[in-house]
C-alpha positions in Angstrom: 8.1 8.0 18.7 11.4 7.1 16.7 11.2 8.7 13.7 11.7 5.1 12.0 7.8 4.0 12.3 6.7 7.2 10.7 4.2 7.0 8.0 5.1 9.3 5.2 2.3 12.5 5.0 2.4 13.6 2.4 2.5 10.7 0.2 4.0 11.0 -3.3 1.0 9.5 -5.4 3.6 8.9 -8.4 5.6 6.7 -5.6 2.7 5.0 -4.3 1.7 3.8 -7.6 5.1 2.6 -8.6 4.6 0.7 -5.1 1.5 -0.8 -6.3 3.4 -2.1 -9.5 5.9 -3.7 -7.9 2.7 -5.8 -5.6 0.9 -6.4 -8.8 4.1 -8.2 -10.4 4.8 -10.5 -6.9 1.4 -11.1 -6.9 1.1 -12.2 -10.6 3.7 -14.8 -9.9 1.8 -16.2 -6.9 -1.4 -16.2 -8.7 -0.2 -17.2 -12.4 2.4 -18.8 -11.8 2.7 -20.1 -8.6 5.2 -18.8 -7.1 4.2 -19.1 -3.4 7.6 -18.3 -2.3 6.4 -14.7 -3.3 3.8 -14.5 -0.5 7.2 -14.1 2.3 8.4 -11.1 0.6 4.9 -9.3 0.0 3.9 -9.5 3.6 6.8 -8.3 4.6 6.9 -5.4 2.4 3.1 -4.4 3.4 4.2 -4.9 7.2 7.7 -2.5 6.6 5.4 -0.9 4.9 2.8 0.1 7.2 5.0 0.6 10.1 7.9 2.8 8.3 6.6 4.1 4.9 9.2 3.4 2.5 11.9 3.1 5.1 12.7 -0.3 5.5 10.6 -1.8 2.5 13.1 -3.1 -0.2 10.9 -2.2 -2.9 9.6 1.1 -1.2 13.3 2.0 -1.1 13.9 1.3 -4.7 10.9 3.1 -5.9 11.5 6.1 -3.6 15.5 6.3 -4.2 15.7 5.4 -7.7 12.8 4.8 -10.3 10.7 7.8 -9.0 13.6 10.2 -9.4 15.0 8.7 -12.8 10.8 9.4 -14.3 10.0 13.1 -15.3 6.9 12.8 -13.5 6.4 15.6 -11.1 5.6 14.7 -7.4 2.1 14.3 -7.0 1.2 14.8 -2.8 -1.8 12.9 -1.4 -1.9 12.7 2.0 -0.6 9.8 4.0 -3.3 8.3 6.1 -5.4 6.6 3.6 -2.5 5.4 1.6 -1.3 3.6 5.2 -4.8 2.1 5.8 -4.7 0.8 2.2 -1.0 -1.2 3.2 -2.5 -2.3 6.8 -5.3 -3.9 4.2 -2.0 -5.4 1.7 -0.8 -6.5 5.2 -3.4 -8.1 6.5 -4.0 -10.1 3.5 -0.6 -10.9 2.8 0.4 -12.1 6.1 -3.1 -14.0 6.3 -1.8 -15.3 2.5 1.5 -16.5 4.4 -0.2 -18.3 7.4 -2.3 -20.2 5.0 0.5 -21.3 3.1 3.4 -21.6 5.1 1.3 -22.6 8.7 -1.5 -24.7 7.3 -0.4 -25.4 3.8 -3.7 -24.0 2.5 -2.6 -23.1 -0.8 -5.3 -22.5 -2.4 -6.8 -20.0 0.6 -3.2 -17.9 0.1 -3.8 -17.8 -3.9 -7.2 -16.2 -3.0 -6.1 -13.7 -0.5 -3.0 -12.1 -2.9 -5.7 -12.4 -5.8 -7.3 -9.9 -4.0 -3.8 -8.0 -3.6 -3.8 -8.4 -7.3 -7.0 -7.2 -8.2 -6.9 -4.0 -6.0 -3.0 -3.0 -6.6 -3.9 -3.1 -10.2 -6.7 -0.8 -9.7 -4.1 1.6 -7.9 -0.8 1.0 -10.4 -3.1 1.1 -13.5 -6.1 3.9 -12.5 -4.5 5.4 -9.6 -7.4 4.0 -7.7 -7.0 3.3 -4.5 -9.3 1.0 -3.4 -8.3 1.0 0.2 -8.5 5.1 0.8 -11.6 5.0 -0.4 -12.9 2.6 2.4 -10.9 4.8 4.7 -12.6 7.7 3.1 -16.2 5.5 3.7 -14.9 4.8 7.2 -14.8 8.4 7.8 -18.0 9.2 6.4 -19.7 7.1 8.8 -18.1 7.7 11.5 -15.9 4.9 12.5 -12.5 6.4 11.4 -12.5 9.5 13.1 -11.9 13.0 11.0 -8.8 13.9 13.3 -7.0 11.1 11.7 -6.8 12.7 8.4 -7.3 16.6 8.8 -6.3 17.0 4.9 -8.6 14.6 3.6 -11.5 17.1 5.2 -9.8 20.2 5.1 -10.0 21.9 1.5 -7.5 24.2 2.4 -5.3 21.7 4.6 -5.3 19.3 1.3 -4.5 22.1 -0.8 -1.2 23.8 1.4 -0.2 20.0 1.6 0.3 19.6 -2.3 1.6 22.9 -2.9 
């Protein structure tokens, strides 16, 4: 596979919540403010997203190129396949968001679906939360998600040769 639709792994946490900022304030204008023009641009950030990491997402690339090196935070690794569940969710719910708007004209419906962008990309930029791994992580638990798909997330010693 082309080394374009990779999915970062590690994930820079500092990055991904950067990321989540960025969601929160297109979101905001959808749901506040009513910016529904908003809803194009978010779906197709969570789609570049999914597919190519921070590659061809406008806002991934600005996060990654300039505002996380220009912060003295240091680089906090997580590893990638929850953080590309949790944008598979963003895209889902985004692109849903734009077929209700743009396809059907159900306003309202969109508004609902990025209020649910909002409420769980504030969880991550505010709390570092991530809503999304955490089902992922749930997923796993139960089976349905099997544990090959993330060997750090079960592996102690994989997690912590990944963040060294």
């Amino acid at each position: 596979m082309s080394k374009l639709f990779e999915f970062p792994n590690p994930v820079n946490e500092v990055s991904a919540r950067l990321v989540a900022t960025g969601v929160v304030l297109m979101s905001f204008g959808v749901v506040v403010f009513d910016q529904t023009w908003l809803i194009a641009p978010l779906a197709y950030g969570f789609v570049a997203r999914v597919l190519t990491g921070p590659t061809l997402s406008p806002l991934g690339q600005l996060v990654t190129r300039v505002l996380t090196p220009a912060l003295p935070f240091e680089a906090r690794l997580v590893a990638g396949p929850p953080k590309r569940f949790a944008q598979g969710i963003g895209a889902t719910l985004s692109v849903s968001a734009a077929v209700a708007h743009f396809g059907f004209g159900s306003t309202g419906v969109a508004v609902v679906l990025v209020a649910m962008i909002l409420v769980a990309a504030s969880l991550e930029a505010g709390l570092g939360f991530c809503l999304g791994c955490k089902l992922f992580a749930l997923l796993m638990k139960v089976g349905i998600v099997p544990e090959e798909a993330c060997e750090s997330c079960n592996n102690l010693a994989l997690r912590r040769a990944v963040t060294l």
